[in-house]
FINU-433719 format. One record per residue (C-alpha): residue number from 1; x, y, z. Coordinates in pm, 1 decimal, m for minus. Layout:
# FINU-433719
k NUM xx X yy Y zz Z
...
END
This chain:
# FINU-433719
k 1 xx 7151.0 yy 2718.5 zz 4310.3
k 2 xx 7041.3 yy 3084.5 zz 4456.3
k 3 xx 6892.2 yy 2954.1 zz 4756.1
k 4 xx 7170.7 yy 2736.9 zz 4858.3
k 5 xx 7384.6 yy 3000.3 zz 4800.9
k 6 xx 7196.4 yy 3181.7 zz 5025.3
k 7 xx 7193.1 yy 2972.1 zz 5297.8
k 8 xx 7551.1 yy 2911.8 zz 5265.2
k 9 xx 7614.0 yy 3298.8 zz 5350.3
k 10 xx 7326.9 yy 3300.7 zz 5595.9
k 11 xx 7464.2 yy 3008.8 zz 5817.4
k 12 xx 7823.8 yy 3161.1 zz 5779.8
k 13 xx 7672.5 yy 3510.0 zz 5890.0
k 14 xx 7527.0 yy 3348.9 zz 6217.4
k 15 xx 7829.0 yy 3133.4 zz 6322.9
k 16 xx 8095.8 yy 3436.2 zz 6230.0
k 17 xx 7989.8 yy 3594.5 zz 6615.5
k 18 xx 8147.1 yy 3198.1 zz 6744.1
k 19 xx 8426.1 yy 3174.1 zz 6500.2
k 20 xx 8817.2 yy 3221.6 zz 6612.5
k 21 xx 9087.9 yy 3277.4 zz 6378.2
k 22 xx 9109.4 yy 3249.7 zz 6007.1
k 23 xx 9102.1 yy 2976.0 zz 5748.0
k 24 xx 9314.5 yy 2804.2 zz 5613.7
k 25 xx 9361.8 yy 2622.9 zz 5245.6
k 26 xx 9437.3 yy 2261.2 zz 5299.7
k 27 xx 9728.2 yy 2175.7 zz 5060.7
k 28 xx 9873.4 yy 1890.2 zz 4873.8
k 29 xx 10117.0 yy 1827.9 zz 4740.5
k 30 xx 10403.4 yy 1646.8 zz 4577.8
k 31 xx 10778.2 yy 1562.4 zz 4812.3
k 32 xx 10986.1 yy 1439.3 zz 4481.7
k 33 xx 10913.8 yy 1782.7 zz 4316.7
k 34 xx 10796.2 yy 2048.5 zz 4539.5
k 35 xx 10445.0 yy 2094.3 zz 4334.3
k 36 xx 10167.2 yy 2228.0 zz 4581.9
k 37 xx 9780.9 yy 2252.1 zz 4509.5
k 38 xx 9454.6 yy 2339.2 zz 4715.3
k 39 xx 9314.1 yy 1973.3 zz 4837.6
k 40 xx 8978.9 yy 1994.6 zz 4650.7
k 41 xx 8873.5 yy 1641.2 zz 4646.8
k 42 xx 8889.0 yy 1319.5 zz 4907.3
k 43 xx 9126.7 yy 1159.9 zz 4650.1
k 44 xx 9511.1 yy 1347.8 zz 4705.2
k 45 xx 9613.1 yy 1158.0 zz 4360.1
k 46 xx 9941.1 yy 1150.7 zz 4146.1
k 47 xx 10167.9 yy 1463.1 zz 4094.0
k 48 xx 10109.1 yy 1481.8 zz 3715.2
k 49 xx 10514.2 yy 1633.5 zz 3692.6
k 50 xx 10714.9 yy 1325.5 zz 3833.0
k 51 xx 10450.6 yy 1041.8 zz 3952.8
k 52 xx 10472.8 yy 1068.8 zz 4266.1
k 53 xx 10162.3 yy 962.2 zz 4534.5
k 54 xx 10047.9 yy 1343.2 zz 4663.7
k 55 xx 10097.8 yy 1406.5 zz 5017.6
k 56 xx 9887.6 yy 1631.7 zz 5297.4
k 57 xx 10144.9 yy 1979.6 zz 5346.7
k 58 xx 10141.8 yy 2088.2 zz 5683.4
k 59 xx 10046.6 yy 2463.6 zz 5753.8
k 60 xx 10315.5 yy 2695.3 zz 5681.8
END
C-alpha cells in the first residue's frame, strides 16, 4: 500500500510541471430534491431521500 502510494505522488510530482488549472470534484446528484454528492463510483445510483435516478451536475 506504501509503494503505490508512493508512486501515486511521484507520477503526480512529474506531470504537475504539464498540468493547467485545478481539479475539479465530479458531482451527482439528485433533480427532484437538490441532494449533491462526490461521483465516487461508475454506478450514479438512486437518491436515497426521494428515489430518484442520480444525475451528472455540471460544474458550478
Amino acid at each position: 500500500m506504501f509503494e503505490r502510494a508512493v508512486e501515486v505522488s511521484e507520477a503526480f510530482r512529474e506531470s504537475a510541471p504539464q498540468m493547467q488549472g485545478t481539479l475539479r470534484m465530479a458531482m451527482k446528484g439528485c433533480p427532484e430534491c437538490g441532494t449533491k454528492h462526490m461521483i465516487a463510483s461508475p454506478v450514479l445510483g438512486i437518491c436515497e431521500e426521494c428515489g430518484s435516478e442520480l444525475v451528472v451536475l455540471p460544474n458550478e
